[in-house]
mmCIF entry with sequence, helices, sheets and N, C-alpha, C, O atoms, coordinates in Angstrom:
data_MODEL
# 
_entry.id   MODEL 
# 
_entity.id                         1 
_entity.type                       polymer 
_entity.pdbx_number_of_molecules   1 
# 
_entity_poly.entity_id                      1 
_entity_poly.type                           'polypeptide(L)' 
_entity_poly.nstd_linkage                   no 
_entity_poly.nstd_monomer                   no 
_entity_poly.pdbx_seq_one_letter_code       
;(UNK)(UNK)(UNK)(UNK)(UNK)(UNK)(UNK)(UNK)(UNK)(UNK)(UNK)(UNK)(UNK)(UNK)(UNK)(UNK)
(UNK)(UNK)(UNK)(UNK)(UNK)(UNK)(UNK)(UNK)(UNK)(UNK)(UNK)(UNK)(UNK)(UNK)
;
_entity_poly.pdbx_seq_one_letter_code_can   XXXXXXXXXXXXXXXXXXXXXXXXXXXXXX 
_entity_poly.pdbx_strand_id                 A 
# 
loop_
_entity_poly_seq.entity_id 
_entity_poly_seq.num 
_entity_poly_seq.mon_id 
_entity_poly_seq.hetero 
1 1  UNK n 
1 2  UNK n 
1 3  UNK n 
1 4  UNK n 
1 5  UNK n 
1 6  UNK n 
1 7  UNK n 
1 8  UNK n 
1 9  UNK n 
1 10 UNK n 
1 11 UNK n 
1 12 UNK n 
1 13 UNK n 
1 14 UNK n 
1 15 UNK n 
1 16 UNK n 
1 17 UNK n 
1 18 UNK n 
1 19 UNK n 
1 20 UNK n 
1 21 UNK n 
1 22 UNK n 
1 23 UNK n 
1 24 UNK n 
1 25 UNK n 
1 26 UNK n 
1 27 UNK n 
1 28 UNK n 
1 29 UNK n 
1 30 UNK n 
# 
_struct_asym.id          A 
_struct_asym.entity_id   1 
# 
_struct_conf.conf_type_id            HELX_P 
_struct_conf.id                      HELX_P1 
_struct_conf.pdbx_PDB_helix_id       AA1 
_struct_conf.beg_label_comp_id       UNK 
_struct_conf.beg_label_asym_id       A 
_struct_conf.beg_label_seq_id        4 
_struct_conf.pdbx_beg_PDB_ins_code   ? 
_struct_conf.end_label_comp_id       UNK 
_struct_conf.end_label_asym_id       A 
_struct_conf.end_label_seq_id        21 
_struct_conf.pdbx_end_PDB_ins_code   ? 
_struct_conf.beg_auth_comp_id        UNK 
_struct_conf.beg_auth_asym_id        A 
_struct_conf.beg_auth_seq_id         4 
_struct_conf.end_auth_comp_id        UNK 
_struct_conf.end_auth_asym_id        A 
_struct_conf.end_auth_seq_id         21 
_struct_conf.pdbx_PDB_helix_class    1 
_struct_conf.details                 ? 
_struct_conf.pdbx_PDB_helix_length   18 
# 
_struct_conf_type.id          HELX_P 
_struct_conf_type.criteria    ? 
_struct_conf_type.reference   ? 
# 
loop_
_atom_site.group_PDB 
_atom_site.id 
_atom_site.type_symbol 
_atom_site.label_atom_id 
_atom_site.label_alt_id 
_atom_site.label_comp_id 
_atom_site.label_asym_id 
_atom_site.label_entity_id 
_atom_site.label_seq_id 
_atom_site.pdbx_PDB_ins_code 
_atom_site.Cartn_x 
_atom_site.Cartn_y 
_atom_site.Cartn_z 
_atom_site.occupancy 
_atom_site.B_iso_or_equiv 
_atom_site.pdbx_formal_charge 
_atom_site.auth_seq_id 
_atom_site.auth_comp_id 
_atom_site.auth_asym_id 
_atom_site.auth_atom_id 
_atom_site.pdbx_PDB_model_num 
ATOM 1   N N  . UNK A 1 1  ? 0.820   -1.217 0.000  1.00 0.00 ? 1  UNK A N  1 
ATOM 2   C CA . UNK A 1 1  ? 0.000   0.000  0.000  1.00 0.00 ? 1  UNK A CA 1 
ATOM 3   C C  . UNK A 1 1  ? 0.848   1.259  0.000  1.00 0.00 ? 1  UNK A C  1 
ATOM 4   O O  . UNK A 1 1  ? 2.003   1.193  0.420  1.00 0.00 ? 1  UNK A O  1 
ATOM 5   N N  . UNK A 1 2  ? 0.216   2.690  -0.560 1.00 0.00 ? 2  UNK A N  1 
ATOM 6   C CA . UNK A 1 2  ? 0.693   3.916  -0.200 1.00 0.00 ? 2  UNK A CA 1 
ATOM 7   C C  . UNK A 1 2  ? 1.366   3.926  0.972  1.00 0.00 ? 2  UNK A C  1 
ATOM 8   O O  . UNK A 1 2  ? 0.842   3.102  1.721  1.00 0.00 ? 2  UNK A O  1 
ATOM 9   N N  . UNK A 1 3  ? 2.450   4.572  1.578  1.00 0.00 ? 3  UNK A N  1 
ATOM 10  C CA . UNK A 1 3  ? 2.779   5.404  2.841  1.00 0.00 ? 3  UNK A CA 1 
ATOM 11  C C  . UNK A 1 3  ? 1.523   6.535  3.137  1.00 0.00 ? 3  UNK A C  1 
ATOM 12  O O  . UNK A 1 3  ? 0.797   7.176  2.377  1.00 0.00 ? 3  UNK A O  1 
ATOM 13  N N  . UNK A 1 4  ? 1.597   6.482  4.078  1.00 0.00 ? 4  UNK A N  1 
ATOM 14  C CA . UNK A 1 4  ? 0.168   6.989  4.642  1.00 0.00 ? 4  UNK A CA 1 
ATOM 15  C C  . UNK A 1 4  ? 0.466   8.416  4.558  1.00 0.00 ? 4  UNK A C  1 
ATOM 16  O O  . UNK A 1 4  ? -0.576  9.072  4.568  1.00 0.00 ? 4  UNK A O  1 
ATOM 17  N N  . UNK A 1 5  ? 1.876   9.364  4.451  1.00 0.00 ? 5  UNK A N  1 
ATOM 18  C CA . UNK A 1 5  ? 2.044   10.371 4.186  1.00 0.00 ? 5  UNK A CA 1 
ATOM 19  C C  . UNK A 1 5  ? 1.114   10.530 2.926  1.00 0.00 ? 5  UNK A C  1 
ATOM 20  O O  . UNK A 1 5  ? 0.102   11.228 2.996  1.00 0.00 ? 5  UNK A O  1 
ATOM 21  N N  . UNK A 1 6  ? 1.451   9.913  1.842  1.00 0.00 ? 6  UNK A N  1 
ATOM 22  C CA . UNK A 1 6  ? 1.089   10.374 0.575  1.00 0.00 ? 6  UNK A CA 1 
ATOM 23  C C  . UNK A 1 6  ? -0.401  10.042 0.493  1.00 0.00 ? 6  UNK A C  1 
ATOM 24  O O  . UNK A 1 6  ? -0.951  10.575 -0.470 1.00 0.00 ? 6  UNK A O  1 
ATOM 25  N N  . UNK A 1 7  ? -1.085  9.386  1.169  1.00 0.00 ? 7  UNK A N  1 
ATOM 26  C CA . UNK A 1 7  ? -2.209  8.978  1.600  1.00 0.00 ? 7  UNK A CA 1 
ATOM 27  C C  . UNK A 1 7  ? -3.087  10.003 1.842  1.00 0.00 ? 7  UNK A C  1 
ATOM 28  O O  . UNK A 1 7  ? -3.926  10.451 1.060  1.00 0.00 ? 7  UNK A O  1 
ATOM 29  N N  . UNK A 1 8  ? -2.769  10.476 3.361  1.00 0.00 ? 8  UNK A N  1 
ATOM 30  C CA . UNK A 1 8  ? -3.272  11.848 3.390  1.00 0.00 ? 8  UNK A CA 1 
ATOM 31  C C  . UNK A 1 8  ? -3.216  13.107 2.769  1.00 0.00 ? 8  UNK A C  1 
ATOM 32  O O  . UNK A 1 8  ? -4.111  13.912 3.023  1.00 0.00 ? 8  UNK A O  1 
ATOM 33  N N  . UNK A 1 9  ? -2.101  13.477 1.821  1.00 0.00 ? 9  UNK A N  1 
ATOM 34  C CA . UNK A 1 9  ? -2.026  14.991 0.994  1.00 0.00 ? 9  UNK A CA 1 
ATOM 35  C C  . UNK A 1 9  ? -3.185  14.181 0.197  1.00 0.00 ? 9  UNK A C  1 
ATOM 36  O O  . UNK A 1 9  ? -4.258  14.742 0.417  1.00 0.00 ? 9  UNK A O  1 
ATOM 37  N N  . UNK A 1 10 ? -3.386  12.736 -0.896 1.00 0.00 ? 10 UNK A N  1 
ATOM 38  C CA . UNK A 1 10 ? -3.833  12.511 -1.653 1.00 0.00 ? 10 UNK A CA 1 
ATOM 39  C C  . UNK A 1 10 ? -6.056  12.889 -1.435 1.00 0.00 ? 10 UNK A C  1 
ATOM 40  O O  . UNK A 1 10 ? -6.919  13.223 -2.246 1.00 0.00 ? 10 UNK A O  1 
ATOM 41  N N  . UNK A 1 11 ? -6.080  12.525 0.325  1.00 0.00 ? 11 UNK A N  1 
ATOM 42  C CA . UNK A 1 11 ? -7.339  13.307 0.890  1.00 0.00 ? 11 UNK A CA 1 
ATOM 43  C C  . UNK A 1 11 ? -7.628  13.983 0.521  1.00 0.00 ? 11 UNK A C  1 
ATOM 44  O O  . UNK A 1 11 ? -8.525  14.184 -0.298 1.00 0.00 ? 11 UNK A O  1 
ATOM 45  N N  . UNK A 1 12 ? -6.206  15.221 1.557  1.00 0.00 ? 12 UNK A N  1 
ATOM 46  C CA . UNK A 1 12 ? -6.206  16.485 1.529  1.00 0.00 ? 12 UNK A CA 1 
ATOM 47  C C  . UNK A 1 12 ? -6.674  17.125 0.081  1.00 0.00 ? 12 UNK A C  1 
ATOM 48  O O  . UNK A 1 12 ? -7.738  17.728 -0.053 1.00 0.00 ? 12 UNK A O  1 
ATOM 49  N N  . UNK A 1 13 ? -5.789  16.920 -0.910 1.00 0.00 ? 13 UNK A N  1 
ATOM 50  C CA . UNK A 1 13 ? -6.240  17.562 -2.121 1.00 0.00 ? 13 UNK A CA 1 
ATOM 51  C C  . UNK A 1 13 ? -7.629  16.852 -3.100 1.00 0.00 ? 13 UNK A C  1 
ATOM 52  O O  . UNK A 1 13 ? -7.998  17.192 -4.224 1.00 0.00 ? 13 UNK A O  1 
ATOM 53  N N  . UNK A 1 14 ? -8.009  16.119 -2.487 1.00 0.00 ? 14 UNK A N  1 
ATOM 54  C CA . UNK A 1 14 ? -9.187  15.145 -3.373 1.00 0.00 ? 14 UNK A CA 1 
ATOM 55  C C  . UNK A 1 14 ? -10.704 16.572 -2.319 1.00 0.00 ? 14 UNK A C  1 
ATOM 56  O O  . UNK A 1 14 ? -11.630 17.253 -2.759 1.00 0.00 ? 14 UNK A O  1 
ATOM 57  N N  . UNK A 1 15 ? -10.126 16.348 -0.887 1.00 0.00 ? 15 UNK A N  1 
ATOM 58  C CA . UNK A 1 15 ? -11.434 17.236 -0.458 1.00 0.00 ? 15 UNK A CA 1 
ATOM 59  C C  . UNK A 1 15 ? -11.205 18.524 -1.081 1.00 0.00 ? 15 UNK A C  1 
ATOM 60  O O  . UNK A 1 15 ? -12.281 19.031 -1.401 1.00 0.00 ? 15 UNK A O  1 
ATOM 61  N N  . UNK A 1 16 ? -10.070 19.336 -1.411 1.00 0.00 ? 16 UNK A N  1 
ATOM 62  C CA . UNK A 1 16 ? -9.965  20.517 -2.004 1.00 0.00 ? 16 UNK A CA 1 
ATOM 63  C C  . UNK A 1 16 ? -10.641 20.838 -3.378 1.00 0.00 ? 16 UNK A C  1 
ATOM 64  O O  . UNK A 1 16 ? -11.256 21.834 -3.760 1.00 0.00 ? 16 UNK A O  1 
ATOM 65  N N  . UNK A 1 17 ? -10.267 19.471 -4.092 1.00 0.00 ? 17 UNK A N  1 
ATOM 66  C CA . UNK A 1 17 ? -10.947 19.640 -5.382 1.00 0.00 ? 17 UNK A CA 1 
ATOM 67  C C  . UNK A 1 17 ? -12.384 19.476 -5.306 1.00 0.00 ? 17 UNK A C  1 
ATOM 68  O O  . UNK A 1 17 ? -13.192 19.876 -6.144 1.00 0.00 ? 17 UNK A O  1 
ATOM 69  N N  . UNK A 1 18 ? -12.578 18.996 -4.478 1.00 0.00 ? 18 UNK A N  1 
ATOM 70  C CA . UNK A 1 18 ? -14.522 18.896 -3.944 1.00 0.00 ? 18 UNK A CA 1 
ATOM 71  C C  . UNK A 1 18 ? -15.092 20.301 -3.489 1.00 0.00 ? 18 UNK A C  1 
ATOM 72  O O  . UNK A 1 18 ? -15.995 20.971 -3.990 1.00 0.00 ? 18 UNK A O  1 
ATOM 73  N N  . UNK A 1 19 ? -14.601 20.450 -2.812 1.00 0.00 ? 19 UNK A N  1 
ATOM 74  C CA . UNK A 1 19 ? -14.662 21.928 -2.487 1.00 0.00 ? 19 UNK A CA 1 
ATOM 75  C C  . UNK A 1 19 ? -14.957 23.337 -3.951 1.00 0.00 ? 19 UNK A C  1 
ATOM 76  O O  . UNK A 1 19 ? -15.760 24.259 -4.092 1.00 0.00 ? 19 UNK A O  1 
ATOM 77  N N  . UNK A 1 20 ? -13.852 22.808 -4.731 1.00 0.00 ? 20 UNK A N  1 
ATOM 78  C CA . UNK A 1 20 ? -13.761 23.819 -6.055 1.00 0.00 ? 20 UNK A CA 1 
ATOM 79  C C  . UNK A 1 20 ? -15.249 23.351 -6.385 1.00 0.00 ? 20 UNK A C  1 
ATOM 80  O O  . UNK A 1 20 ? -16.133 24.196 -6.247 1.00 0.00 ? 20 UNK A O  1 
ATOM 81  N N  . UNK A 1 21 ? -15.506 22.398 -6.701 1.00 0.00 ? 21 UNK A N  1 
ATOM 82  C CA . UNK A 1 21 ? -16.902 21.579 -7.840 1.00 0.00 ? 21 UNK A CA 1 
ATOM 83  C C  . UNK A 1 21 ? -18.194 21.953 -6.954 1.00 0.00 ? 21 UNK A C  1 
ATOM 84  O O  . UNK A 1 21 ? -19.332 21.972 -7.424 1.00 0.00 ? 21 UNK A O  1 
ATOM 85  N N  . UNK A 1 22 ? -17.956 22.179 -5.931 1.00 0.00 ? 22 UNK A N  1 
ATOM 86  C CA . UNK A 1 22 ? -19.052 22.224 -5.270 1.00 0.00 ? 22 UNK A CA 1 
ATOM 87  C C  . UNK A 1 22 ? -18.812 22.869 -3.415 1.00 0.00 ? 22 UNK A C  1 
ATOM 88  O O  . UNK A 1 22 ? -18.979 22.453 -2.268 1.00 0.00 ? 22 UNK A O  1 
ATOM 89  N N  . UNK A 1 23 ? -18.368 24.005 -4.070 1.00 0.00 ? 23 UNK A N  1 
ATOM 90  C CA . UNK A 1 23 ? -18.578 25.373 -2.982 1.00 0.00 ? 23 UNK A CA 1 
ATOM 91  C C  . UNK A 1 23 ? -19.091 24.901 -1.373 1.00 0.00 ? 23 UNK A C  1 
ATOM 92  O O  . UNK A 1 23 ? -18.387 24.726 -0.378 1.00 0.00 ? 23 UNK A O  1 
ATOM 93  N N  . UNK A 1 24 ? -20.615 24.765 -1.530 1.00 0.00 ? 24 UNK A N  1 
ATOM 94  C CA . UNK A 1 24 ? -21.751 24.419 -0.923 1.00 0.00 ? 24 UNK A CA 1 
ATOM 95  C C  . UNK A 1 24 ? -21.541 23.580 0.640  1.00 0.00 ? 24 UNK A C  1 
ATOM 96  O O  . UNK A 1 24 ? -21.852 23.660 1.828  1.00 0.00 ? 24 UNK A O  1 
ATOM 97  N N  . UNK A 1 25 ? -20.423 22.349 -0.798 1.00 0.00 ? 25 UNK A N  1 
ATOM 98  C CA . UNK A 1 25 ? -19.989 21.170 0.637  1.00 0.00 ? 25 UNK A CA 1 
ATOM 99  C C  . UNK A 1 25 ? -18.872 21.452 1.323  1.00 0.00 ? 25 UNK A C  1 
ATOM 100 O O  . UNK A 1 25 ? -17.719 21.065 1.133  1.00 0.00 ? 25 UNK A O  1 
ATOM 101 N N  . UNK A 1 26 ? -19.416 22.315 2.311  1.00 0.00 ? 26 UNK A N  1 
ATOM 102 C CA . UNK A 1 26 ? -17.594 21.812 3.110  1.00 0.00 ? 26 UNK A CA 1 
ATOM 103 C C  . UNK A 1 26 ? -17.538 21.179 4.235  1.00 0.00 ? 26 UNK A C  1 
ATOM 104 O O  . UNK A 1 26 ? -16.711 21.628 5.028  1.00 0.00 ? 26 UNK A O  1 
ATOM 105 N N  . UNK A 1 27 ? -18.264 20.106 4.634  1.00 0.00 ? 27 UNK A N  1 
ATOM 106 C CA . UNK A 1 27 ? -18.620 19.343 5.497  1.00 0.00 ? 27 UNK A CA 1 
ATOM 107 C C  . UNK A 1 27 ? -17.350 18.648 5.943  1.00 0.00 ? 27 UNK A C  1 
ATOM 108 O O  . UNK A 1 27 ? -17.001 18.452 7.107  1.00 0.00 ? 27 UNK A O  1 
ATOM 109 N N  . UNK A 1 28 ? -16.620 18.254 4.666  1.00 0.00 ? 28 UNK A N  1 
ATOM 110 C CA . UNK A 1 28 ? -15.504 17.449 5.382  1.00 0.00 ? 28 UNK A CA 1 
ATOM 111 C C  . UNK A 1 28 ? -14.322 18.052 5.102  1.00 0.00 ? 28 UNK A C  1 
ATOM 112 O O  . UNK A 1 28 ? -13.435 17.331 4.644  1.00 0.00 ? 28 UNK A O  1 
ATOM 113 N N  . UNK A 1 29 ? -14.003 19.710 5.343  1.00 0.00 ? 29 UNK A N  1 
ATOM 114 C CA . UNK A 1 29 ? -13.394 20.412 5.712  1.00 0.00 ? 29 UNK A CA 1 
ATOM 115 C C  . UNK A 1 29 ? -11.981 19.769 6.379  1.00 0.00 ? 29 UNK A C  1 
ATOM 116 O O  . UNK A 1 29 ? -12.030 18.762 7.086  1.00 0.00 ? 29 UNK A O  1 
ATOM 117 N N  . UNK A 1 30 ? -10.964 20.329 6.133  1.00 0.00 ? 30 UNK A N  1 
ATOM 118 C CA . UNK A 1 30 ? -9.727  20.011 6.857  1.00 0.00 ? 30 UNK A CA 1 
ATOM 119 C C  . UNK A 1 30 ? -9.027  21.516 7.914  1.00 0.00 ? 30 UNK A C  1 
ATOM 120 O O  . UNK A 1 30 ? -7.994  21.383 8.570  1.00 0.00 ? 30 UNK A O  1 
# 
């Protein structure tokens, strides 16, 4: 599996790009 470092930025920037597409949700905010 991933190292869990790259794991989490891979989150980090997956909720960011959610964020761009859809403003609205920021429920799972970091």
């Amino acid at each position: 599996g991933a190292p869990i470092v790259l794991n989490m930025i891979f989150n980090y920037l997956f909720i960011k790009v959610l964020k761009v597409i859809d403003p609205m949700d920021y429920k799972l905010d970091i």
